[in-house]
DOFI-575217 format. One line per 8 residues: number of its first residue (from 1); for each residue x, y, z of N, C-alpha, C. Coordinates in nm, 4 decimals. Layout:
BEGIN
NUM) X,Y,Z,X,Y,Z,X,Y,Z; ...
//
This chain:
BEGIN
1) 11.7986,15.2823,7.2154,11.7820,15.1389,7.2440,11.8165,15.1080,7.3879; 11.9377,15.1595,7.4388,11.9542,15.1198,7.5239,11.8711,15.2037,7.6803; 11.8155,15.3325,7.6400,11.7234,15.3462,7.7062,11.5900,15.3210,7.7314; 11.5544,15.2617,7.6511,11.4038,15.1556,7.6129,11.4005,15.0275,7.7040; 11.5674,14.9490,7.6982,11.5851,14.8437,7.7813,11.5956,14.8585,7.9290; 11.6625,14.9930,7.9162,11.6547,15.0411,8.1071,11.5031,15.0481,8.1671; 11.4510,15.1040,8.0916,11.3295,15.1394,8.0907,11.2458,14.9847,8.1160; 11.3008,14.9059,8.0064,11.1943,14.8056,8.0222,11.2292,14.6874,8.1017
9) 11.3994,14.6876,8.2041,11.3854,14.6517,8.3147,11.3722,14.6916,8.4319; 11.3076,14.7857,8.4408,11.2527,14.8007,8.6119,11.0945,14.7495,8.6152; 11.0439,14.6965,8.4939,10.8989,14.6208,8.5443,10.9322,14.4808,8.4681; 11.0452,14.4567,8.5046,11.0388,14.2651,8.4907,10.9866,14.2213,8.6205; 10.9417,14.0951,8.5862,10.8910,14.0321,8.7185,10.9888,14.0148,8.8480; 11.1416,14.0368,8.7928,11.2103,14.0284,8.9323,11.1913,14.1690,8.9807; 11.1465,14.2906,8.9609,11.1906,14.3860,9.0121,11.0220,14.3890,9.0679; 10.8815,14.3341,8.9813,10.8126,14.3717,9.0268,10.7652,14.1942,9.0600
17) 10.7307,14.1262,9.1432,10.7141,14.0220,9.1536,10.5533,13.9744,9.0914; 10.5223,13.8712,9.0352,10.3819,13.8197,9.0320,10.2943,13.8754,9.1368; 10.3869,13.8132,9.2772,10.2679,13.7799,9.3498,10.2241,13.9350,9.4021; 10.2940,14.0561,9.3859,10.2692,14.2032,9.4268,10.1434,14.2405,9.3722; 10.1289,14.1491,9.2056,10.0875,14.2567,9.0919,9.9489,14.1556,9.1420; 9.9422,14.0183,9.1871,9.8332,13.9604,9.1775,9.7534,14.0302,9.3302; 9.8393,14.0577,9.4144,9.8138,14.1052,9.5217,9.7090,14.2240,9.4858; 9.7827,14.2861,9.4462,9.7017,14.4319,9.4398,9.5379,14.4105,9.3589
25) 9.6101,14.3395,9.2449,9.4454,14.3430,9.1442,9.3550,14.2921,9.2312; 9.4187,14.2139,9.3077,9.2520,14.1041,9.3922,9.2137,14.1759,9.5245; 9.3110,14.2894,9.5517,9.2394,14.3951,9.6283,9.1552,14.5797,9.5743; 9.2239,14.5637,9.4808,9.1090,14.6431,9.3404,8.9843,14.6104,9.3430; 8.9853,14.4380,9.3131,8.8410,14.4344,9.2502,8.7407,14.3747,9.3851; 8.8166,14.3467,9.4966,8.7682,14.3636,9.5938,8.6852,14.4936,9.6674; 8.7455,14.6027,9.6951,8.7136,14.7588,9.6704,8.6006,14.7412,9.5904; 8.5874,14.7241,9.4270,8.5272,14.7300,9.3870,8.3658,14.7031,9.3803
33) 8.4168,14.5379,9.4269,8.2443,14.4932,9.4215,8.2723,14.5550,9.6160; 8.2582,14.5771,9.6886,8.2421,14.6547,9.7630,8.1493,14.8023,9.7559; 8.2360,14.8742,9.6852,8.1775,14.9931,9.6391,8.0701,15.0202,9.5990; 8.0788,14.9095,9.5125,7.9904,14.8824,9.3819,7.8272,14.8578,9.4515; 7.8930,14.7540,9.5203,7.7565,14.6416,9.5956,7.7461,14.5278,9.5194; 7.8458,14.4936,9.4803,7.8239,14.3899,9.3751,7.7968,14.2321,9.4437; 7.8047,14.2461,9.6160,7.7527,14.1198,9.6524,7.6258,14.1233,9.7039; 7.5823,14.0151,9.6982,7.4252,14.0159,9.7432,7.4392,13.9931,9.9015
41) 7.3305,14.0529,9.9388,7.2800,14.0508,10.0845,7.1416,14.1036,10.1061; 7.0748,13.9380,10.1762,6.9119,14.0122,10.1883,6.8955,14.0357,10.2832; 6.7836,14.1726,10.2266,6.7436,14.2621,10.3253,6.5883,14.2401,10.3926; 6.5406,14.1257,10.3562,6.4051,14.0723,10.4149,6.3116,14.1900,10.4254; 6.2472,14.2372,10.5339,6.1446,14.2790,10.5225,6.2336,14.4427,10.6243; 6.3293,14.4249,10.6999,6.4073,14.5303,10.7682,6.3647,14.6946,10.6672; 6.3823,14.7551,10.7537,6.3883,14.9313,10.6608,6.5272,14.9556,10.7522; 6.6795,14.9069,10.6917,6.7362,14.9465,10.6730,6.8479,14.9997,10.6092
49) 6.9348,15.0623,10.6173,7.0370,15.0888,10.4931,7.1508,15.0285,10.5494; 7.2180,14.9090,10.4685,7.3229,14.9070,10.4655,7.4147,14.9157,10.5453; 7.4664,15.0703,10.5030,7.5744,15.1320,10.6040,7.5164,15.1839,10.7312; 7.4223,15.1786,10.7803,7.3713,15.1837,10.9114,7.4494,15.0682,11.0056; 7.4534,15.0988,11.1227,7.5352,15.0862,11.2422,7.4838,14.9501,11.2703; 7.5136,14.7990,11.2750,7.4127,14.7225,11.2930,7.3399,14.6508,11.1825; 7.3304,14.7130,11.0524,7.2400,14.6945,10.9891,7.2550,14.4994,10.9367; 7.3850,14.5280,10.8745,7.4345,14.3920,10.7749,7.4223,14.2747,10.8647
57) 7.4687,14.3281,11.0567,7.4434,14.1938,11.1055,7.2992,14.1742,11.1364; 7.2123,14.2808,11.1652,7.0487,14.2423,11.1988,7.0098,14.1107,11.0870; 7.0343,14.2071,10.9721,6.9630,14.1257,10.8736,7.0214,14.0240,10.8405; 7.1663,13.9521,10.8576,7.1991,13.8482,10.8344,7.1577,13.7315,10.9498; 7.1544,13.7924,11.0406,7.0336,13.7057,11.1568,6.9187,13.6675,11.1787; 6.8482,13.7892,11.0759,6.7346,13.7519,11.0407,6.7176,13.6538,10.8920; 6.7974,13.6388,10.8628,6.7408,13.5656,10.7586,6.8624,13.3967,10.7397; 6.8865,13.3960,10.8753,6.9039,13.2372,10.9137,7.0485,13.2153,10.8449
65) 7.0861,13.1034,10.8009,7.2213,13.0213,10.7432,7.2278,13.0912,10.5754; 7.1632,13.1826,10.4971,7.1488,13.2134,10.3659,7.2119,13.3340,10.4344; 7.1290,13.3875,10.4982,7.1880,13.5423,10.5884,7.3415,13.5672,10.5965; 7.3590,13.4488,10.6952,7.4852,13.4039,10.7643,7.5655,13.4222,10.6565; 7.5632,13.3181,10.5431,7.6736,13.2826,10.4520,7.7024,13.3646,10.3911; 7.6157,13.4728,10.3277,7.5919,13.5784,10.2383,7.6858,13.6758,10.3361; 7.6473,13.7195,10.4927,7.6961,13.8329,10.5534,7.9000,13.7666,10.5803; 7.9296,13.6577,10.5863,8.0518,13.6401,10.6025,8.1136,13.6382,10.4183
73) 8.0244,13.5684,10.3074,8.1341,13.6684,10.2289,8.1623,13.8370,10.2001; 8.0250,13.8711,10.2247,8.0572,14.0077,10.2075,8.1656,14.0460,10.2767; 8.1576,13.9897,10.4614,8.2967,14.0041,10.5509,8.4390,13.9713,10.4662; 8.4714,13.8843,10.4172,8.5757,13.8016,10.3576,8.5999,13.9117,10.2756; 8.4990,13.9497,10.1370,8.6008,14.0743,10.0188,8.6423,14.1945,10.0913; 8.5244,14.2392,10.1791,8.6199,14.3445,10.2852,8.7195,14.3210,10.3693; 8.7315,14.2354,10.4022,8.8827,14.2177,10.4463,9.0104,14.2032,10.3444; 8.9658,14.1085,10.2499,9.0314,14.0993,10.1585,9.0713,14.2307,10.0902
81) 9.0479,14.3734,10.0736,8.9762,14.4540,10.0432,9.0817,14.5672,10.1693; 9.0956,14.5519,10.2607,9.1385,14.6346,10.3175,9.2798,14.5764,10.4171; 9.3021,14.4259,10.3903,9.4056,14.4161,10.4757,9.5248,14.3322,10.3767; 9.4597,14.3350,10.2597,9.5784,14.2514,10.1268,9.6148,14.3657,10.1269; 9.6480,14.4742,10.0993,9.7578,14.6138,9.9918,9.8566,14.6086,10.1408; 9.8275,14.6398,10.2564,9.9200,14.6086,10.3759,10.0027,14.4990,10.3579; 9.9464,14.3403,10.3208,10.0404,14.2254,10.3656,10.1327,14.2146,10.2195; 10.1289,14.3147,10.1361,10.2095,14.2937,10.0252,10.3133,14.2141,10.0463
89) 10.4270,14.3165,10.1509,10.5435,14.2403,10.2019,10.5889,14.1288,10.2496; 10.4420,14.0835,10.3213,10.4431,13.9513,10.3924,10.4310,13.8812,10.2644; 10.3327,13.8556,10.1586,10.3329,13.7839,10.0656,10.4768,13.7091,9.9257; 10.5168,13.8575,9.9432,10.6444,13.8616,9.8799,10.7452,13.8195,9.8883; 10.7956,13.8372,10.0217,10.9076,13.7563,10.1047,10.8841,13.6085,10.0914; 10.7421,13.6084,10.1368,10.6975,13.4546,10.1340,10.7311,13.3431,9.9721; 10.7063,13.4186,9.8909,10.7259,13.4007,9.7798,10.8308,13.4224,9.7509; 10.9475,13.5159,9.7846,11.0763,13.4962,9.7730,11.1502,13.3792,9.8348
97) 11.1384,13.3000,9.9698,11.1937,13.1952,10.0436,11.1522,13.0608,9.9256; 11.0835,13.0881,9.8418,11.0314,12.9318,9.7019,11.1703,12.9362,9.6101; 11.2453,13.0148,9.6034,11.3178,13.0437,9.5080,11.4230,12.8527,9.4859; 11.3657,12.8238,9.3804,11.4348,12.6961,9.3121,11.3420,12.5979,9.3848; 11.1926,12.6314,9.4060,11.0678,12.5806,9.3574,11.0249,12.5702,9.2229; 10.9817,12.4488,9.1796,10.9060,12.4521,9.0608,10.8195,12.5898,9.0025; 10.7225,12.6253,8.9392,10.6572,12.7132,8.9077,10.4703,12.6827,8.9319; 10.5055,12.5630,8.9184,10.3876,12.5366,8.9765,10.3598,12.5153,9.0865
105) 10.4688,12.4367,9.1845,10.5091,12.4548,9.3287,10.4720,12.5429,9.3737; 10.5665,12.6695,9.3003,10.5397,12.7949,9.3661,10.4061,12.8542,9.3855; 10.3534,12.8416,9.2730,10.2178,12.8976,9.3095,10.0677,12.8401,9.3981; 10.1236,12.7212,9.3666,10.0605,12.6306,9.4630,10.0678,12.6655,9.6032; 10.1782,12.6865,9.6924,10.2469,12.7425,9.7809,10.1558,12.8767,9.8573; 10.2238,12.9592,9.7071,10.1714,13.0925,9.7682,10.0110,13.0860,9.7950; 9.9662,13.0410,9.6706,9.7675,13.0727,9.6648,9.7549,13.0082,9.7997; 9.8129,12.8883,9.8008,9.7818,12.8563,10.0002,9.8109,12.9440,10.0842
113) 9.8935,13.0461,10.1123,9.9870,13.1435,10.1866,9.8280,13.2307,10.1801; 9.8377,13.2791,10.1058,9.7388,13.3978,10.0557,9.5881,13.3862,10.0762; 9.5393,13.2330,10.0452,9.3608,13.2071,10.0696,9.3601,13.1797,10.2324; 9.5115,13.1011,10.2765,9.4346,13.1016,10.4507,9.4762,13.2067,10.5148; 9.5076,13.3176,10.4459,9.4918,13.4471,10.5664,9.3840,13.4773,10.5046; 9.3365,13.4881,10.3731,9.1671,13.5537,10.3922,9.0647,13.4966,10.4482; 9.0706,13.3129,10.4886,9.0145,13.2455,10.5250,8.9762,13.2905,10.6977; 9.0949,13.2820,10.7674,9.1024,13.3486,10.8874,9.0115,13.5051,10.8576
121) 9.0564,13.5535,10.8246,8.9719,13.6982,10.8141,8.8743,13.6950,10.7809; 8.7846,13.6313,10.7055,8.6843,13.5408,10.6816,8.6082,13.5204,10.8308; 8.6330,13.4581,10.8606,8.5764,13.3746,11.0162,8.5871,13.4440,11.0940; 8.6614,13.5741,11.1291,8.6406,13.6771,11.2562,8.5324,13.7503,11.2152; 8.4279,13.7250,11.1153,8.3136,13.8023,11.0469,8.2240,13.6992,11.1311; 8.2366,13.5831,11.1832,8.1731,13.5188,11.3211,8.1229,13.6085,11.4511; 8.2097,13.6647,11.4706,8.2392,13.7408,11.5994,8.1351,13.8374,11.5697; 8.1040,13.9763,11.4914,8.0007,14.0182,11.4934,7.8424,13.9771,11.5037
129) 7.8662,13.8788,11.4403,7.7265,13.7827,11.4481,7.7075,13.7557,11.6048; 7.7941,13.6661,11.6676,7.7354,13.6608,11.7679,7.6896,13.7578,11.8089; 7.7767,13.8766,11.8329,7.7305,13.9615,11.9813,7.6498,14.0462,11.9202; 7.5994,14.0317,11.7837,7.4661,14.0845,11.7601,7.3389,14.0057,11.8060; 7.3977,13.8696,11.7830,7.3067,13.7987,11.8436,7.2871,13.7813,11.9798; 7.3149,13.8083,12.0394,7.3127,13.8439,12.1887,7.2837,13.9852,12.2701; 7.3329,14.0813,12.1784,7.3117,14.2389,12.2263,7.3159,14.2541,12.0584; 7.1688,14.3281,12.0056,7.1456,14.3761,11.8936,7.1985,14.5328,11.8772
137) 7.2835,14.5324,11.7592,7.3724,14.6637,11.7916,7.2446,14.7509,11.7313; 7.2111,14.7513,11.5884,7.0638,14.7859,11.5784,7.0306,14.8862,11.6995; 6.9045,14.8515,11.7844,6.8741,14.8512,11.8775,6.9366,14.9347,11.9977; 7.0720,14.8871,12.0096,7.1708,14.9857,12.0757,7.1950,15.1326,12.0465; 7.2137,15.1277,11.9163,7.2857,15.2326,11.8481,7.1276,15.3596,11.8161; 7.0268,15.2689,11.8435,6.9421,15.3864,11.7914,6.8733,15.4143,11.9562; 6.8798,15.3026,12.0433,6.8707,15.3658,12.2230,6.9959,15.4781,12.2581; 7.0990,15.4240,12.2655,7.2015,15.4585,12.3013,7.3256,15.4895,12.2289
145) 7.2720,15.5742,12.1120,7.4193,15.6073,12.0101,7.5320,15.5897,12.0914; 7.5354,15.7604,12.1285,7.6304,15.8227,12.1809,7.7312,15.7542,12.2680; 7.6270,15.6553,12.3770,7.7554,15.5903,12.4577,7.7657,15.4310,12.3889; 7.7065,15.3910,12.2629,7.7579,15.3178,12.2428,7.8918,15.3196,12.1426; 7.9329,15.4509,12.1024,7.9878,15.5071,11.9797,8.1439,15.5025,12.0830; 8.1264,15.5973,12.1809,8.1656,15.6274,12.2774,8.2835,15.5294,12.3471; 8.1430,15.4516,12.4206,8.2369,15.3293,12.4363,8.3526,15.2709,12.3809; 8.2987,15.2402,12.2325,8.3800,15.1440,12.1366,8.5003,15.2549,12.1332
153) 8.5049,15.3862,12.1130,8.5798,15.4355,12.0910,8.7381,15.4489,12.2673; 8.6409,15.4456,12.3635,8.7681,15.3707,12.4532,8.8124,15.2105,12.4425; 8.7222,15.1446,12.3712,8.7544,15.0088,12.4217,8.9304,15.0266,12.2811; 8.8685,15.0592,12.2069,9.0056,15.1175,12.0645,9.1105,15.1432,12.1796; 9.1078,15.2660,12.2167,9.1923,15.3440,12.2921,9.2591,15.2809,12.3742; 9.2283,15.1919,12.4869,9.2548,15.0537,12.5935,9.3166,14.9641,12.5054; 9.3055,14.9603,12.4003,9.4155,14.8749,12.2915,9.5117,14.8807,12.2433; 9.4695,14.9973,12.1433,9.5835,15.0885,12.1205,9.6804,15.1021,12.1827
161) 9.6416,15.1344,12.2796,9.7617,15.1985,12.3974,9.8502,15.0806,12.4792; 9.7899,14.9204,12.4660,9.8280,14.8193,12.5507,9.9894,14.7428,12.4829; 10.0247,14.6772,12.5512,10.1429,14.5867,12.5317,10.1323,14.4956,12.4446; 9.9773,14.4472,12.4193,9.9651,14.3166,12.3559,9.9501,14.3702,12.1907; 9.9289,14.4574,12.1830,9.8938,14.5507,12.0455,10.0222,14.5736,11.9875; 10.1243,14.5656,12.0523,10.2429,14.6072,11.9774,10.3388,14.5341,11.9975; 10.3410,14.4103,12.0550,10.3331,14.2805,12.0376,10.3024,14.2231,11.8832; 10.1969,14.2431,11.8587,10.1494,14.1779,11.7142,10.1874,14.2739,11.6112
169) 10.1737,14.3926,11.6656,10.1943,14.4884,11.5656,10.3315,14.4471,11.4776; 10.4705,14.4398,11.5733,10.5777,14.4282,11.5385,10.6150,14.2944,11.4953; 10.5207,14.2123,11.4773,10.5007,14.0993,11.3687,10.4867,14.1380,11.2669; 10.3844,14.2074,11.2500,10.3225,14.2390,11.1343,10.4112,14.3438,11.0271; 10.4954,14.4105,11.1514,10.5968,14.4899,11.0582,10.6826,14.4856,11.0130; 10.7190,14.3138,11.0608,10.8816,14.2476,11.0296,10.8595,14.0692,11.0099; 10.7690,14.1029,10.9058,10.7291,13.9805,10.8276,10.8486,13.8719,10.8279; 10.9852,13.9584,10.8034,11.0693,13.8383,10.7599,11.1094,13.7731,10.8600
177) 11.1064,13.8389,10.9639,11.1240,13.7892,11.0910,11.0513,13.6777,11.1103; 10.9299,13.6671,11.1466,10.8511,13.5735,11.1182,10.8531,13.4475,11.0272; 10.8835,13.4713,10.8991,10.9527,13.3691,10.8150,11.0077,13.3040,10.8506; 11.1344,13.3322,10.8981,11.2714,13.2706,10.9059,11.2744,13.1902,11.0133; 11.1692,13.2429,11.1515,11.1699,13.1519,11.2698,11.0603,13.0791,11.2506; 10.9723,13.0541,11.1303,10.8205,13.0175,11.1693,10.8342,12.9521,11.0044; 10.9422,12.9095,10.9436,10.9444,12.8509,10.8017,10.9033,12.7116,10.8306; 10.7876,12.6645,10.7307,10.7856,12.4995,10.7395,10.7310,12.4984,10.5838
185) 10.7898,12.3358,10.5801,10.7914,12.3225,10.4007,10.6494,12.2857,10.3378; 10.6209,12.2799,10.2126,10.5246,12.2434,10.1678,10.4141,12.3104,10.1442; 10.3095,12.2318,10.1106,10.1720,12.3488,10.0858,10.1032,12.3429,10.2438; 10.1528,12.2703,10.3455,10.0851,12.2329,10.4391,10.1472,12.2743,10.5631; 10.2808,12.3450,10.5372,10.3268,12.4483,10.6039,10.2900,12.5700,10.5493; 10.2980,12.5994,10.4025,10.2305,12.7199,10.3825,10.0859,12.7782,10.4216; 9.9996,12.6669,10.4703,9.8578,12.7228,10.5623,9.8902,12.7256,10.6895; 10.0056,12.6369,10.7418,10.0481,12.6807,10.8870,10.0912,12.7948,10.9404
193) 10.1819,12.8398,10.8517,10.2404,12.9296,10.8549,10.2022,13.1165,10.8493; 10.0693,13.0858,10.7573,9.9963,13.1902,10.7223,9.8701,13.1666,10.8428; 9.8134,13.0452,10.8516,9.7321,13.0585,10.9870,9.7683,13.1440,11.0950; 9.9213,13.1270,11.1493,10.0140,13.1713,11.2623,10.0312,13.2862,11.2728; 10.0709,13.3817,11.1351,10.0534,13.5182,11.1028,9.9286,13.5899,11.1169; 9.8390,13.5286,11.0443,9.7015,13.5664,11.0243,9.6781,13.6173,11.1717; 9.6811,13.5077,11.2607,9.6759,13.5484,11.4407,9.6665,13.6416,11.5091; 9.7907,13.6486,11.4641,9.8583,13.8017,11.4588,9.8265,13.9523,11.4196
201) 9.8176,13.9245,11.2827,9.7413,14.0214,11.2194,9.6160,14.0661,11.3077; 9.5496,13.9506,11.3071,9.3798,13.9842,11.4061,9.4083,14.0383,11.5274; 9.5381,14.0027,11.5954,9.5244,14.0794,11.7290,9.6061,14.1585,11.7218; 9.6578,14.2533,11.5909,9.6955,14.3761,11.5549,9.5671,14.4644,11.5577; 9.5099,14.4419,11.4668,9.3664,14.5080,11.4313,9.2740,14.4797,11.4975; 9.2191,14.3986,11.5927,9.0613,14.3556,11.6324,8.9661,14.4956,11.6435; 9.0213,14.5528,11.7225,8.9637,14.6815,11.7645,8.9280,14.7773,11.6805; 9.0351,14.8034,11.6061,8.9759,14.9074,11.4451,8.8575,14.8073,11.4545
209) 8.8246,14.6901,11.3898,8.6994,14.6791,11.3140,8.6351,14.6379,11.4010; 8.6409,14.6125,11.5332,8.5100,14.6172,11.5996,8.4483,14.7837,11.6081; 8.5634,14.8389,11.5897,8.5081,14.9854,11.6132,8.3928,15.0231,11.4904; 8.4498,14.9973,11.3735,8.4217,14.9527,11.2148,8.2712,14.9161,11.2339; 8.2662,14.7998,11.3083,8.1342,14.7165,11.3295,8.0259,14.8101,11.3849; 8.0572,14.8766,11.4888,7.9945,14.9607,11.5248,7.9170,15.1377,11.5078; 8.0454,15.1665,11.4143,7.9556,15.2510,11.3368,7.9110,15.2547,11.1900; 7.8919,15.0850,11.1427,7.8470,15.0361,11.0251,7.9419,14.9943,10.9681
217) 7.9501,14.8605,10.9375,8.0359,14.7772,10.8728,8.0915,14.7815,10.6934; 7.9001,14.8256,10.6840,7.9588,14.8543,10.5350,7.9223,15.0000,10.5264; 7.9831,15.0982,10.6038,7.9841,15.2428,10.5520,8.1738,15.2513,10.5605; 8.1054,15.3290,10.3589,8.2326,15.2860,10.2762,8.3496,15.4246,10.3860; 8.3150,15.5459,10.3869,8.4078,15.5994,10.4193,8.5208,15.5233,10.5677; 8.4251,15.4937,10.6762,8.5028,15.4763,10.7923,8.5388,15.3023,10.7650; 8.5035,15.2580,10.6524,8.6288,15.1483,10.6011,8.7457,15.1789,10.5146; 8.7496,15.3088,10.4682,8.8422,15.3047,10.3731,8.9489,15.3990,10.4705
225) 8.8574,15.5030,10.5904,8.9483,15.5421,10.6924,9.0527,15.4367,10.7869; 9.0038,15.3325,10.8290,9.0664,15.2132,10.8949,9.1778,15.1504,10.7959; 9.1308,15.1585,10.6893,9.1981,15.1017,10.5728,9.3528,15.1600,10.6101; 9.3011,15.2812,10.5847,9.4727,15.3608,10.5934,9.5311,15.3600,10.7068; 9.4524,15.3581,10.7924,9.5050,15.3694,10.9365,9.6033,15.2341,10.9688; 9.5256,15.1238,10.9210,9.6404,14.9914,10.9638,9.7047,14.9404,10.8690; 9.7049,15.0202,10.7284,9.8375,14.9776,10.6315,9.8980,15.0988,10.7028; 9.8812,15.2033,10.7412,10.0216,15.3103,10.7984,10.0852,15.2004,10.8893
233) 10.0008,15.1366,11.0155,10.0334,15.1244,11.1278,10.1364,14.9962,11.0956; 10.1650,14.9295,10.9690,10.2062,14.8166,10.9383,10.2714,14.8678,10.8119; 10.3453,14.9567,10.7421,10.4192,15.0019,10.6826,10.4953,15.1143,10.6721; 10.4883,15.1656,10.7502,10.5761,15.3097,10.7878,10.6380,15.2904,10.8933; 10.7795,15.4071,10.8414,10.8779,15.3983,10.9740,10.7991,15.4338,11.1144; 10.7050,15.5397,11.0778,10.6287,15.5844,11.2237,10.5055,15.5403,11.2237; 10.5255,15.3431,11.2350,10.3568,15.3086,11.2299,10.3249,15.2963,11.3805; 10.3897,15.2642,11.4804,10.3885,15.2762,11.6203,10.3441,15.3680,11.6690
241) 10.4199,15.4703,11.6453,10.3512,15.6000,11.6515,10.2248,15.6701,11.6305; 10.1931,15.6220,11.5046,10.0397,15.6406,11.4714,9.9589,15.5359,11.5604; 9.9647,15.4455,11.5559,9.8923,15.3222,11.6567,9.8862,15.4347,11.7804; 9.9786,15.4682,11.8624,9.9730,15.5324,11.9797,9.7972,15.6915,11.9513; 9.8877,15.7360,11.8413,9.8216,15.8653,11.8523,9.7207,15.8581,11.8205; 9.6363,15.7182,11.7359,9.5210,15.7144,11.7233,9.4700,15.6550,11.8588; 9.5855,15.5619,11.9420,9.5122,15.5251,12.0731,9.3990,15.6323,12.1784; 9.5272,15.8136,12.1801,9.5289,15.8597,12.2286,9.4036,15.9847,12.1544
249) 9.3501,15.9762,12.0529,9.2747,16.0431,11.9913,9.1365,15.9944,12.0484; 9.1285,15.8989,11.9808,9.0255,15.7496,12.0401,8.9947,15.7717,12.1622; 9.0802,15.7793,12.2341,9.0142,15.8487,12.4086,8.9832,15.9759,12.4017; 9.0458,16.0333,12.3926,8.9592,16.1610,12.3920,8.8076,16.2305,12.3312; 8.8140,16.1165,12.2268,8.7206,16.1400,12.1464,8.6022,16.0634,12.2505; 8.6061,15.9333,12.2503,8.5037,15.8579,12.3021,8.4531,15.9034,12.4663; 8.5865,15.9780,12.5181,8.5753,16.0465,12.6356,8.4396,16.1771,12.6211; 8.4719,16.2311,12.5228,8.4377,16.3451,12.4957,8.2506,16.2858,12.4787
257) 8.2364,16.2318,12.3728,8.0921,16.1455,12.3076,8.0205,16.1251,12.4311; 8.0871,16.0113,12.5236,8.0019,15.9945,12.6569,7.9858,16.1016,12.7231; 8.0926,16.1992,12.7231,7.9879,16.3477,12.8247,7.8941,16.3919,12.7954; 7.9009,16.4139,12.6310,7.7972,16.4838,12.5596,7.6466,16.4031,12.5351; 7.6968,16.2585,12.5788,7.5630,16.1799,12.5527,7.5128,16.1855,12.6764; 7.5964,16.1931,12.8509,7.5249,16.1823,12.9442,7.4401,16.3577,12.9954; 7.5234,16.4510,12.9136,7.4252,16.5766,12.9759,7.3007,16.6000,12.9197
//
């Protein structure tokens, strides 16, 4: 008996919180219809695939405000999808500072905490659009792979390696920190508050997924590679470290691509 009860408190909700367990499932089934393809996106009259380099923004340009809307949720579950299992901590804490909140309070609270960082992540799925719309990566990538691959892979590297990157980074890795100087009450501090982070977050990462963008947005492997790369870089004792060594990979690599594309 009394080992049944040991047993059956280490998964009470204080040890494992709601908002962990809701966290995770809504980045499961995110993955999922991901994987899956379970969102729609038209492909008009284009011959292309998908995970081609370019592809999701051509065709969401080509096919106007239906395009548009369609290519930013698909943006939204992939983010949702690859940058919720990272902000666990941030969510949690957040949800720990409610304590002798109502229950409905609370959740009220958090689902605000939680929808305006996907909201933000959401809307940097803008940013590809344009500069497809302006320089068709399409087009690029099948003129100029190599140095466009290349490129992206120093512009990473020039990031990686900068001041302002680890700057945000060390937001992102000391959530509570953030809390405690950046607490405001209500459901209307809880979108402030998560707006402010969110920020952050984006100018932790920009570069992974522009890199992302560039050698296909929805090719599943080099999203699920980034995936790991910036929950390490935002949960491990040596996430700095990795940030650096992928800075320093990233150059060499993209160094390497442009020689081989200019001989």
């Amino acid at each position: 008996m009394g080992t049944h009860d040991s047993f059956r408190d280490r998964f009470t909700r204080r040890r494992v919180p709601i908002v962990v367990l809701v966290t995770y499932v809504i980045a499961l089934l995110a993955w999922a219809a991901v994987v899956g393809r379970w969102l729609p996106m038209p492909g008009g009259q284009m011959e292309l695939q998908m995970s081609d380099p370019g592809a999701p923004e051509a065709m969401a340009v080509s096919n106007g405000l239906t395009g548009i809307s369609l290519y930013l949720l698909m943006w939204g579950v992939m983010m949702i999808a690859m940058m919720y299992p990272s902000s666990v901590p941030l969510f949690r804490l957040y949800a720990e500072t409610l304590e002798g909140t109502t229950a409905a309070g609370k959740a009220t609270r958090v689902g605000a905490f939680i929808g305006t960082y996907a909201l933000v992540w959401t809307l940097t799925g803008i940013v590809p659009l344009v500069v497809n719309a302006v320089v068709p990566i399409v087009t690029l990538a099948n003129a100029h792979g190599g140095l466009l691959v290349g490129g992206s892979l120093l512009l990473l590297s020039g990031y990686q390696l900068s001041p302002y990157k680890y700057r945000c980074l060390r937001y992102c890795r000391s959530p509570l920190g953030f809390l405690m100087s950046h607490h405001r009450p209500g459901v209307r501090g809880a979108v402030r508050m998560s707006w402010q982070f969110s920020v952050f977050c984006v100018g932790c990462c920009w570069a992974l997924f522009a890199f992302m963008v560039i050698v296909g947005s929805m090719n599943i492997v080099w999203m699920a590679l980034i995936a790991v790369v910036l929950s390490l870089e935002r949960t491990v004792a040596w996430g700095e470290q990795l940030a650096r060594a992928v800075g320093v990979l990233a150059g060499i690599a993209g160094s390497t691509v442009i020689v081989i594309a200019l001989v």
